[in-house]
C-alpha positions in Angstrom: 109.5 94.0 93.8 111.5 96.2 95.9 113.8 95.6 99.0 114.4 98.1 101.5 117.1 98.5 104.1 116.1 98.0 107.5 117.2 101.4 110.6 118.8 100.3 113.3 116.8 101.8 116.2 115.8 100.5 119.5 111.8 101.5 120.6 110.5 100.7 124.3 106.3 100.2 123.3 103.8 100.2 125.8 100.8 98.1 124.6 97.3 98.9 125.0 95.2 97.1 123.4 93.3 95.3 125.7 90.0 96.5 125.6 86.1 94.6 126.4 84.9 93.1 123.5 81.3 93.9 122.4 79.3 90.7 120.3 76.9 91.9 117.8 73.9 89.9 116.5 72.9 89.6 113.1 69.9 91.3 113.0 71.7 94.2 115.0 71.3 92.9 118.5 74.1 93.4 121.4 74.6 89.7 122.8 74.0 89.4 126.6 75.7 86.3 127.4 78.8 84.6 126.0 78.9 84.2 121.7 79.5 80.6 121.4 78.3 77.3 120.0 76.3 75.9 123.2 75.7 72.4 121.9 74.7 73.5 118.1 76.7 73.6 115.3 76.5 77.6 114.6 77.5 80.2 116.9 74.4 81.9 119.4 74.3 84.3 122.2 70.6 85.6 123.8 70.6 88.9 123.1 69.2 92.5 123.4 67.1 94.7 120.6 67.7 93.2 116.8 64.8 91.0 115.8 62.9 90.9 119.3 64.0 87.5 119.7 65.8 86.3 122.7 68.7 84.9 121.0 70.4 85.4 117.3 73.4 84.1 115.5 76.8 86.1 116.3 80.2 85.9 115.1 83.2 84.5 117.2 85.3 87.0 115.6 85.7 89.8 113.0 85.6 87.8 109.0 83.6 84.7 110.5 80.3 83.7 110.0 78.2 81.6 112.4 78.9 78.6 110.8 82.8 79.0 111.9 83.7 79.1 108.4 85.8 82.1 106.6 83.8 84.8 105.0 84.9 85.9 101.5 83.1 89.0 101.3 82.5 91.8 104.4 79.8 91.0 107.0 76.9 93.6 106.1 72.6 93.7 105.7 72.9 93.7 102.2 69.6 95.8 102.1 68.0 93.2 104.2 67.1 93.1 107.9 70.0 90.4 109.1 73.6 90.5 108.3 75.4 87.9 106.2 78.5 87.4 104.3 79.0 84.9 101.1 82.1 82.3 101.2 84.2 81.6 97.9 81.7 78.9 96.4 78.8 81.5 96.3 76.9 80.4 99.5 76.1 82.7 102.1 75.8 81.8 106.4 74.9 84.8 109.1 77.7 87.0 110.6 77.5 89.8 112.8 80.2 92.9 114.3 82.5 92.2 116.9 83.7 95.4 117.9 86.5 96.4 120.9 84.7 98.9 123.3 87.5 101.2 122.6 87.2 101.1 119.4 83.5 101.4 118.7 82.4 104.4 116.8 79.9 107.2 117.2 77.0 108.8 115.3 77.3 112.8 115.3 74.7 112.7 117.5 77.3 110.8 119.8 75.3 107.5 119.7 76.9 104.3 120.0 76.6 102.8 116.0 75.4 98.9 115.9 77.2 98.3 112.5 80.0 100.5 110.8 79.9 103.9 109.6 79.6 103.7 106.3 78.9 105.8 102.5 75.0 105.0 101.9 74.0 107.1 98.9 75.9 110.4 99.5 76.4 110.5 103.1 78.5 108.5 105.8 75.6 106.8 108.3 75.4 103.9 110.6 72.4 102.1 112.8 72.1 103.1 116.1 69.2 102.1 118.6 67.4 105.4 117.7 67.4 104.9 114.0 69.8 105.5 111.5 72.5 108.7 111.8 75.3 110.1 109.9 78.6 109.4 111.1 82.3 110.5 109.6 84.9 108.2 108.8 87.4 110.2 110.6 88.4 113.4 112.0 87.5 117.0 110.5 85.5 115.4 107.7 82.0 115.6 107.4 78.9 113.3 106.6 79.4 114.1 103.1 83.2 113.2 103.0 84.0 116.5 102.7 87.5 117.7 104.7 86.8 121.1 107.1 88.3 123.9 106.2 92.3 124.5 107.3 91.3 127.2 109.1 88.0 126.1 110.8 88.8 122.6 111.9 86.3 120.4 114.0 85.1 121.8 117.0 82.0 123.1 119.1 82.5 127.0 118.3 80.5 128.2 121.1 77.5 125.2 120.9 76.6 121.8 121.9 77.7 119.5 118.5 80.8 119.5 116.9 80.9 121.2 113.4 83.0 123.0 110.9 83.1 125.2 108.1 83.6 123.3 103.9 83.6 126.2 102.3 84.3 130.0 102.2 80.4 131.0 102.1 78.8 131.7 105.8 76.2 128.6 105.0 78.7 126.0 104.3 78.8 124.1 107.7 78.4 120.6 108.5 78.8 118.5 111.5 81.7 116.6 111.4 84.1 113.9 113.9 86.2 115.6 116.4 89.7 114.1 117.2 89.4 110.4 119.1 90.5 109.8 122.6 91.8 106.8 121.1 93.6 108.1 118.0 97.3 107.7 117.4 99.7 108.7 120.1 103.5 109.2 118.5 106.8 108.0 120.0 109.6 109.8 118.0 112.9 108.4 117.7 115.8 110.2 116.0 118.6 107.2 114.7 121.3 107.8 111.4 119.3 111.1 111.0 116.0 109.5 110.0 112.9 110.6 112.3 110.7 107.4 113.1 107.5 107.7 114.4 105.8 104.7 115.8 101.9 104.3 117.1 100.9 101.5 118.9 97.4 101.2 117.8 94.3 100.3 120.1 93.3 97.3 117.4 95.0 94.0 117.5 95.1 91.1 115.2 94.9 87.6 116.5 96.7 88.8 119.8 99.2 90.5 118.2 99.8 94.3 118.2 99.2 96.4 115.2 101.7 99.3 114.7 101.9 102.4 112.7 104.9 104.0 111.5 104.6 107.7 109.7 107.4 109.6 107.6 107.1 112.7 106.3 106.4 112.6 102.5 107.2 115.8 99.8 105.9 113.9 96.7 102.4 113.5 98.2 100.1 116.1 96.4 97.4 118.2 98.6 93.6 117.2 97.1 91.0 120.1 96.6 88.1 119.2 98.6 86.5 117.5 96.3 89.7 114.9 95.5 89.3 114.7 99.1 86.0 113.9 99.0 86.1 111.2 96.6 89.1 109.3 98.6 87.5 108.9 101.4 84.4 107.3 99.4 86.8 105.3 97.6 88.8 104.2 100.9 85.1 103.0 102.3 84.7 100.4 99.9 87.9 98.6 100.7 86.3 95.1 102.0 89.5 93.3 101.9 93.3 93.6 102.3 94.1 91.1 99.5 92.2 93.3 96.6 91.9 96.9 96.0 89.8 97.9 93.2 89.8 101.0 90.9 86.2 102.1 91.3 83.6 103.1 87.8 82.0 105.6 90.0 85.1 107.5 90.6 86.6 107.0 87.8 89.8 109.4 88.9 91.1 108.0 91.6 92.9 104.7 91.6 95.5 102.7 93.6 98.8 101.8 92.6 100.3 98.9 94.4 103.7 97.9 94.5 105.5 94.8 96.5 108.1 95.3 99.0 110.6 93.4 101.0 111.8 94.4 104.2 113.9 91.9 106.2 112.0 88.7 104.9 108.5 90.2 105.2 106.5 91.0 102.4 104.8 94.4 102.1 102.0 96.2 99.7 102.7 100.0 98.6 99.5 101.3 97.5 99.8 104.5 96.4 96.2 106.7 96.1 96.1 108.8 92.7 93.6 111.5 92.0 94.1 111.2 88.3 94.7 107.7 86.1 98.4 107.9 84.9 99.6 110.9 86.6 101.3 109.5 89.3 99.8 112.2 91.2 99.6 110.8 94.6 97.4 112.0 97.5 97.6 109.3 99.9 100.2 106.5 100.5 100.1 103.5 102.8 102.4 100.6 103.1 100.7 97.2 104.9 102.3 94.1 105.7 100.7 90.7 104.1 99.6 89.3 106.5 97.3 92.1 107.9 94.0 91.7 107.6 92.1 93.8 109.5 90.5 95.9 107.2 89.1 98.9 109.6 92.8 99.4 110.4 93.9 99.6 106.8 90.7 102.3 106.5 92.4 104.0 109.6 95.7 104.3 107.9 94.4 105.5 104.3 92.5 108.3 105.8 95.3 108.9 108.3 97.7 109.8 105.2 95.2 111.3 103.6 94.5 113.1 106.1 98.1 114.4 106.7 97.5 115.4 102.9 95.2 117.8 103.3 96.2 119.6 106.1 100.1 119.2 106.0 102.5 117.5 106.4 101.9 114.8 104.7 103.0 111.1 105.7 103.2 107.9 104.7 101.5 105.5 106.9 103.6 102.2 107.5 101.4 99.0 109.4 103.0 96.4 110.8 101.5 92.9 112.9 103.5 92.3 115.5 106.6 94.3 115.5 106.9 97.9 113.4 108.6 97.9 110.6 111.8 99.6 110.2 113.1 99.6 106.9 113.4 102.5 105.0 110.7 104.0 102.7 112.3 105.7 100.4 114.3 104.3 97.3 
């Protein structure tokens, strides 16, 4: 356990997080009406596409099933053709996404994605209403999870997709995710010589704003593209704030997590190595406990991770409700 000292600095935040509110089915269907119980004991909306029905279960909110119960695991297909999630006893209800409009992501083929971009064998994809498409996880990285190159970042280059170059040879191009309209916008404030920068993120967790705070970090390593590569798989399979794993099929890259106090909250450092042992760290995020939104602790690994790879490199810091400012360093 650590404890950190909290800055004394003074922000003025302007929130903006509200945002409409899209109801998935779960057989992939948008809901047309209102997601609620109407008289039964699961939640229902009529709905458009999925199964060809005209109505499906939904979820009232992102980590419930139907039922109104807590999922344990994510909400996903499973390799079936209707989304479900398990609780802690082993039994299993249907769930489906509940995405903010603002917040909804893309195929590269700029198609709205009816679940979330995700690794499926060796490349990011999603379900759209025109089959499935790759997608990227974040910006200037490709299908594949590669990073573009420093010097050929995402953009159209003189044609009609977004693309960049992975490699030195002419034939290594791949599409990739251009920056987000709704990406992180900055508000720096100098106090007792430390530099805070705080984001006000477009997510929110039960009505409460999510924060980020970022602090330039020298003992953050740059990955090769293929460290790279492998983070960002690894990052994908985080399916919970309360567990991160240390993956068999990558064996060199593991987290390191470390508590922290900072004025009577409790905190996570997870630290992203690119070898077991080494302390060679390419990514660093610190979360508060009670956070559990887990696309925003996604956004905030490949954020620093980003940063990584490009330079400089920061520690991302998320905070519900108010940022934290405590210090980060020892």
């Amino acid at each position: 356990m650590r404890f950190y000292v909290a800055l004394v600095a003074f922000f003025s935040f302007m929130s903006w997080t509200s945002s409409y509110v899209v109801h998935y089915t779960s057989s992939g269907g948008v809901c047309t009406n209102t997601c609620g119980y109407h008289g039964y004991t699961y939640t229902w909306c009529k709905q458009t596409g999925g199964n060809g029905y005209g109505w499906d279960y939904c979820s009232l909110e992102e980590g419930l099933a139907a039922s109104g119960k807590k999922c344990y695991t994510s909400c996903e297909l499973w390799g079936g053709s209707y989304h479900y999630c398990r609780f802690r006893d082993g039994s299993w209800y249907y769930c489906s996404m509940v995405l903010e409009w603002d917040s909804m992501e893309y195929s590269l083929k700029n198609n709205s994605c009816k679940n979330r971009c995700q690794v499926s064998g060796k490349h990011f994809q999603c379900e759209t209403n025109h089959g499935v498409e790759h997608c990227s996880p974040f910006r200037d990285v490709t299908p594949t999870g590669l990073p573009c190159h420093i010097n050929y970042q995402c953009a159209k280059y003189g044609g009609s997709d977004y693309r960049c170059q992975t490699g030195e040879e002419e034939r290594d191009w791949d599409l990739c995710r251009p920056k987000d309209h709704n990406e992180c916008t900055w508000n720096a404030s100098i106090t007792d010589s430390w530099l805070t920068e705080i984001c006000t993120l477009v997510y929110s967790q039960n009505k409460s704003n999510l924060f980020f705070r970022r602090e330039v970090q020298t003992k953050i390593f740059r990955p090769t593209k293929e460290q790279f590569k492998d983070a960002v798989h690894l990052i994908d399979k985080i399916n919970t704030t309360r567990n991160l794993f240390h993956s068999y099929t990558l064996p060199k890259m593991y987290f390191y997590k470390e508590s922290i106090l900072c004025n009577g909250i409790n905190y996570t450092s997870v630290e992203l190595w690119s070898e077991h042992n080494t302390n060679k760290t390419i990514a660093h995020v610190i979360f508060s406990e009670i956070l559990t939104v887990v696309k925003v602790l996604h956004l905030a690994f490949y954020t620093s991770l980003h940063s990584a790879f490009y330079s400089p490199a920061y520690t991302i810091v998320v905070s519900v409700g108010e940022p934290m400012l405590c210090s980060i360093y020892n």
